[in-house]
C-alpha positions in Angstrom: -28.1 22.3 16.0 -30.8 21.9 18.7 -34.3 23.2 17.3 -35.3 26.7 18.9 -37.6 26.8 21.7 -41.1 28.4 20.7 -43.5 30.3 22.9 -47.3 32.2 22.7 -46.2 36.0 22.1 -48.4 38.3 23.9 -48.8 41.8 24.3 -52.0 43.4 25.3 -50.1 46.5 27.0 -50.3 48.0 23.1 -53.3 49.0 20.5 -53.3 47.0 18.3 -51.8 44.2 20.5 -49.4 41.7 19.3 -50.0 38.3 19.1 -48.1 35.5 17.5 -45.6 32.5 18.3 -41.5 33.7 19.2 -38.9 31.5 18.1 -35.9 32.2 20.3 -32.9 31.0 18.8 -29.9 29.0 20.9 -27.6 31.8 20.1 -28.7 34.7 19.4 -27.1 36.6 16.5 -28.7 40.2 18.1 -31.1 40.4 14.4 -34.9 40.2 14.8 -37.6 39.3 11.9 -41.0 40.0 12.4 -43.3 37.5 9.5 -46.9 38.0 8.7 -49.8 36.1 6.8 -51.2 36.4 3.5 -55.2 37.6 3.7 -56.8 34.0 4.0 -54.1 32.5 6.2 -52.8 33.2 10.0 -49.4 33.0 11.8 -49.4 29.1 11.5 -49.2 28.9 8.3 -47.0 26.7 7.0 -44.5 28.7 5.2 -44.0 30.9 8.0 -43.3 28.4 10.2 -40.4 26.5 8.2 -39.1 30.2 7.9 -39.2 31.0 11.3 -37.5 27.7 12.4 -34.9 28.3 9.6 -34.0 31.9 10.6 -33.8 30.8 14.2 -31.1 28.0 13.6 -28.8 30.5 12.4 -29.4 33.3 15.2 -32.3 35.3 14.3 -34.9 36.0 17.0 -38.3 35.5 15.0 -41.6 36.6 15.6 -44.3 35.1 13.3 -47.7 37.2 14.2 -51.2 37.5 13.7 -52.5 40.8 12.1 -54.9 42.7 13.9 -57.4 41.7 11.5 -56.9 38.3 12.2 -57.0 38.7 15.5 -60.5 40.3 15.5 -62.1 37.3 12.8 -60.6 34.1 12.9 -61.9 33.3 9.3 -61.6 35.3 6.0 -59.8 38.0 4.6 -58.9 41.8 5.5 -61.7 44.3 4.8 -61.2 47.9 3.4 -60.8 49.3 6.3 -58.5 47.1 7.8 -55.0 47.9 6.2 -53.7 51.2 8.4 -54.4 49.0 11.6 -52.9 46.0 10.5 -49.9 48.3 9.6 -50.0 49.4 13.1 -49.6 46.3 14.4 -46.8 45.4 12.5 -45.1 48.5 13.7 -45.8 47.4 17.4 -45.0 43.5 16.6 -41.2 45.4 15.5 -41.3 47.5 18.9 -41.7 44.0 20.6 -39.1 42.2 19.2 -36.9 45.3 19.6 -36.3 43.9 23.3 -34.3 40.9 22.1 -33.1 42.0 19.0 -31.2 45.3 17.7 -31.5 44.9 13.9 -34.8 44.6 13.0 -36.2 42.8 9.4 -39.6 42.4 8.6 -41.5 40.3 6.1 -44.4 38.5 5.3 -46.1 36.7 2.7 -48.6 38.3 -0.4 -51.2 41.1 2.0 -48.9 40.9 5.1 -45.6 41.8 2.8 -47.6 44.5 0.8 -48.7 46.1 4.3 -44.8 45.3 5.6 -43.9 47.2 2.6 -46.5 50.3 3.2 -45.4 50.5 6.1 -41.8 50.3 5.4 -42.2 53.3 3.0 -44.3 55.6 5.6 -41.1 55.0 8.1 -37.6 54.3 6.1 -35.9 54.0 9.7 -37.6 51.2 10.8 -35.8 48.1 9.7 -32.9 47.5 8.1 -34.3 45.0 5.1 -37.1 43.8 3.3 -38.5 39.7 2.9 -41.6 40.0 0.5 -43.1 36.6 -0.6 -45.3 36.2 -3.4 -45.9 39.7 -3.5 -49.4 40.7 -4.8 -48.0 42.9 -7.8 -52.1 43.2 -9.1 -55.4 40.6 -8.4 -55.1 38.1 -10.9 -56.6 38.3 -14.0 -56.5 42.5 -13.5 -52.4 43.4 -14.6 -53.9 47.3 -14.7 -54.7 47.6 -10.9 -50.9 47.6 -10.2 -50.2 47.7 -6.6 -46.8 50.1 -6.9 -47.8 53.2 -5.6 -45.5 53.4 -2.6 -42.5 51.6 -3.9 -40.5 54.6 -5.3 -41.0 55.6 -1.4 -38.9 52.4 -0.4 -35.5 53.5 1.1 -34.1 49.9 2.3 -33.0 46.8 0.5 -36.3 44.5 -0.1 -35.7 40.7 -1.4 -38.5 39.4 -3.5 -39.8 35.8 -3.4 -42.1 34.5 -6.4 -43.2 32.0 -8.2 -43.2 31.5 -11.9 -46.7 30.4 -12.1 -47.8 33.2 -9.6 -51.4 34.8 -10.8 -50.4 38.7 -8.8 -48.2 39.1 -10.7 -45.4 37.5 -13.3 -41.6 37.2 -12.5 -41.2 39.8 -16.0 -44.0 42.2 -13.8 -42.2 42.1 -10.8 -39.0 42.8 -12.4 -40.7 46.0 -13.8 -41.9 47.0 -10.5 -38.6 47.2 -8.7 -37.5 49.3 -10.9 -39.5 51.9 -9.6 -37.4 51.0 -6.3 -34.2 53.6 -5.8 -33.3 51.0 -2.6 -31.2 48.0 -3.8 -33.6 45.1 -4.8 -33.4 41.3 -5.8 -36.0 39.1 -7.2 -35.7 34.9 -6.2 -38.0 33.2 -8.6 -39.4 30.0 -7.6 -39.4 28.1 -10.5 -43.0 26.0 -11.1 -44.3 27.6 -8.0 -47.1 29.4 -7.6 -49.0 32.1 -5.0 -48.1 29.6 -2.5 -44.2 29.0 -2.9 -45.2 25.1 -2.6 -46.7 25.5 0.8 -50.0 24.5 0.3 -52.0 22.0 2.5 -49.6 19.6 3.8 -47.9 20.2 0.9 -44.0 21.5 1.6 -41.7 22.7 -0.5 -38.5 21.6 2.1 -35.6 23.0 0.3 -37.0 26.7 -0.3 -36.7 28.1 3.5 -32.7 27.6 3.7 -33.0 28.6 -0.2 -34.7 31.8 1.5 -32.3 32.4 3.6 -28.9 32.0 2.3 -30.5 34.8 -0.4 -31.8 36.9 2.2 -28.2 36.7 4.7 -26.5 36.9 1.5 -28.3 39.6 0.1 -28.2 41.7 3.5 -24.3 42.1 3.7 -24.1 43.0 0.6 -26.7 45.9 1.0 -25.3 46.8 4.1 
């Protein structure tokens, strides 16, 4: 199957804009994914990018984006104040992708699938699933600063990525957490992996994004 043609996303029409790379796929299965960064990373990170090429082959129009933070310092990670915008910006990065796609996903990877989340909870109609990698269950070495306050809020199905050598958070934490979830959940552990998934430097773990998404297409229909 040829490789999907990639473009510069831009939309400057919105506040918070929306910028980011679209992969449009050969044949378009009419489902759109919207994937974000973790805090010290940006929509080229590596991971995102052997998603987004993944999802494409089978269909999916994807949209890999830069946070609004991100967009404002190229360096560093999110400040205090910085989650409700960032939030916003995934909401408008969905209302873009909306124009090629009519069943909308969203995902992203440790800060950017904790906002996806957030902001999945504040608007249950938004997309149909959930794909949270590495999600930052606490700061390491703090397991009582527990990041759950808005799951029991989550009304659509979520699929969890982590590794089993992941410092937010253990695979026996997360499993505790999505309990608190009434939506119907599923945890993919990564075995020997860590906050990373095996994306780090040029580093690549090449079998996990079809791994990723046979779970997550699987995991859909049977939600659905």
């Amino acid at each position: 199957m040829p490789a999907a043609p990639i473009c510069d996303f831009a939309d400057n029409a919105v506040d918070p804009k929306v910028r980011g790379y679209l992969h449009v796929p050969a044949t378009p299965n009419n489902d759109g994914l919207v994937l974000t960064h973790g805090a010290g990373s940006n929509a080229q990170a590596a991971l995102l990018i052997a998603l987004a090429e993944t999802f494409a082959t089978v269909g999916f129009s994807v949209l890999r984006c830069d946070l609004p933070y991100r967009q404002t310092r190229s360096f560093g990670p999110p400040g205090p104040g910085d989650a409700a915008r960032d939030r916003a910006g995934l909401k408008n990065a969905l209302a873009a992708i909306s124009k090629f796609s009519a069943r909308l996903f969203l995902g992203g990877h440790s800060y950017g699938g904790r906002q996806s989340s957030i902001l999945a909870a504040e608007h249950p109609d938004l997309v149909k699933a959930l794909l949270l990698l590495s999600y930052p269950l606490h700061p390491p070495r703090k397991p009582d600063q527990q990041r759950t306050q808005h799951l029991p809020d989550l009304r659509m199905p979520a699929l969890f990525v982590s590794g089993t050598r992941d410092p937010f958070g253990s695979i026996a934490e997360i499993e505790q957490a999505l309990k608190m979830i009434p939506a119907k959940t599923k945890l993919l552990a990564i075995e020997g992996a860590g906050h990373d998934l095996g994306f780090k430097g040029k580093a690549k773990n090449e079998n996990l994004p079809n791994r990723i998404l046979s779970e997550f297409a699987g995991f859909v229909e049977m939600s659905s």
